[in-house]
C-alpha positions as MATLAB code, in Angstrom:
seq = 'XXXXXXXXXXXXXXXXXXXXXXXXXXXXXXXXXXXXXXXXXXXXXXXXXXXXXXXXXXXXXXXXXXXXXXXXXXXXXXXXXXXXXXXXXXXXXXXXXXXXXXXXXXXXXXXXXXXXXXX';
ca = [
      -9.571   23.502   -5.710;
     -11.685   20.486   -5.535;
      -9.146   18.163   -6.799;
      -6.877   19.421   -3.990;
      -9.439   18.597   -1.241;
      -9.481   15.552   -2.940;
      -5.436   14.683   -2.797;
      -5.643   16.088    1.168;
      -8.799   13.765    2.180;
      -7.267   10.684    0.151;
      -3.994   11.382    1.769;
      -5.628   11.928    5.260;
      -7.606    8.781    4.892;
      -4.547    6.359    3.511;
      -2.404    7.693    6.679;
      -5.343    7.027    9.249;
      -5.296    3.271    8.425;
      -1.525    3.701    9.343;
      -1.642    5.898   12.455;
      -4.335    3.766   14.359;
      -2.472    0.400   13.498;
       1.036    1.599   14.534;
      -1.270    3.164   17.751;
      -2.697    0.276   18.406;
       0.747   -2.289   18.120;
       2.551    0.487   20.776;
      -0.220   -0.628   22.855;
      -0.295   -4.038   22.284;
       3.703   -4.797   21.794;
       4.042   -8.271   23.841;
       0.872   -9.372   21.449;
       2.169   -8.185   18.376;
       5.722   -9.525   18.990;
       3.803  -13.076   19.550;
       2.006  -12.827   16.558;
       5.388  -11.698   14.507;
       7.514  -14.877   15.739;
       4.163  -16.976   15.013;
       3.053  -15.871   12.075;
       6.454  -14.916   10.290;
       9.857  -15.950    9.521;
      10.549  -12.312   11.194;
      12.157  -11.426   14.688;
       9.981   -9.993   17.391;
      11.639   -6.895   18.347;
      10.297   -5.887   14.659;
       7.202   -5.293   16.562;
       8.523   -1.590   17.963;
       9.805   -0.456   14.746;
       6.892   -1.545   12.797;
       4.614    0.274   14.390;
       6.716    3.263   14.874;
       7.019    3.274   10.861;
       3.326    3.253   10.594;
       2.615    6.294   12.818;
       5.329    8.314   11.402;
       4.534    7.523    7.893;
       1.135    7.767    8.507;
       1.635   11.157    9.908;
       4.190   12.324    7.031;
       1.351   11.156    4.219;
      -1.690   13.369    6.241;
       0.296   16.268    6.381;
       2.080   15.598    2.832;
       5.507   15.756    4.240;
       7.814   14.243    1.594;
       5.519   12.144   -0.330;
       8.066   10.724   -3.247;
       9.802    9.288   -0.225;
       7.313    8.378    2.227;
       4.931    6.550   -0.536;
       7.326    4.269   -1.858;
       8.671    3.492    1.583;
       4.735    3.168    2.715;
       4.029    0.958   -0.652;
       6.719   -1.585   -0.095;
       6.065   -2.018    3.745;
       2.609   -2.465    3.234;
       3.641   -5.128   -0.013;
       5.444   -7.192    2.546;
       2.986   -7.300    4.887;
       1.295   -9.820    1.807;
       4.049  -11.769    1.531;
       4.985  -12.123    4.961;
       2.009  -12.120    7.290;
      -0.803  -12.362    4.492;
       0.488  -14.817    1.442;
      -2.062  -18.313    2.653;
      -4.363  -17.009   -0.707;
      -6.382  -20.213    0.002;
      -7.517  -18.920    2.977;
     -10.487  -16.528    2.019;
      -9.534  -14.360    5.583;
      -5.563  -13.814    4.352;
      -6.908  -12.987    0.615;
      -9.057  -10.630    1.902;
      -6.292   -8.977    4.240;
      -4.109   -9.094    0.839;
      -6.405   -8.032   -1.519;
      -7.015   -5.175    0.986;
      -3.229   -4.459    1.098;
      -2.480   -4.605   -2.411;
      -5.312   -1.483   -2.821;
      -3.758    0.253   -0.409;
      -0.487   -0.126   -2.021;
      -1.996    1.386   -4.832;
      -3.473    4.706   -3.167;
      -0.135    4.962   -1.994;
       1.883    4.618   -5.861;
      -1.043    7.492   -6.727;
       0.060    9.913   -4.104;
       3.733    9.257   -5.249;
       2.359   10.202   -8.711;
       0.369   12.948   -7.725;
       3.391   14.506   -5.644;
       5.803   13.853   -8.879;
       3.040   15.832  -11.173;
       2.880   18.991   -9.164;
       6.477   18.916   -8.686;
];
């Protein structure tokens, strides 16, 4: 039981980071679209699918609605996000923001594993 509430708060907590950032681009799209074109190689109208992938996938992983999709899918949009927005390692800001990523990344491989285990 208590590794259960365990899987369901990890999931819940992985899927808020998410939720509020794809919340948060909807309401800032013109900004976010800036900061695309002038941070990335990457066109702006990215901006509305980005953060529509984040709110949806965020939701999927807190309710645990096809994880050994939504994980990987999660895990290698939130990998890019190093290389494209976050890959100056010199800069002790970006390293931080990929450092922070690349955990993330790896919550998400363990729900994938944990979903593939109680298959």
């Amino acid at each position: 039981m208590r590794v259960k509430i365990a899987v369901i708060a990890g999931r819940v907590m992985l899927a808020a980071l998410f939720v509020l950032a794809g919340v948060s681009k909807l309401l800032r799209l013109g900004d976010i679209q800036e900061y695309i074109v002038g941070s990335s190689v990457l066109p702006a109208f990215l901006a509305l699918p980005t953060a529509l992938l984040e709110i949806f996938g965020g939701l999927a992983l807190a309710f645990g609605l096809w994880p050994r999709i939504i994980a990987p899918v999660m895990t290698v949009f939130t990998l890019l996000t190093i290389v494209f927005f976050h890959n100056n390692l010199a800069d002790a800001q970006q390293l931080g923001l990929a450092t922070k990523n690349l955990a993330i990344a790896g919550g998400l491989l363990m729900v994938y594993a944990q979903a593939e285990t109680t298959r």
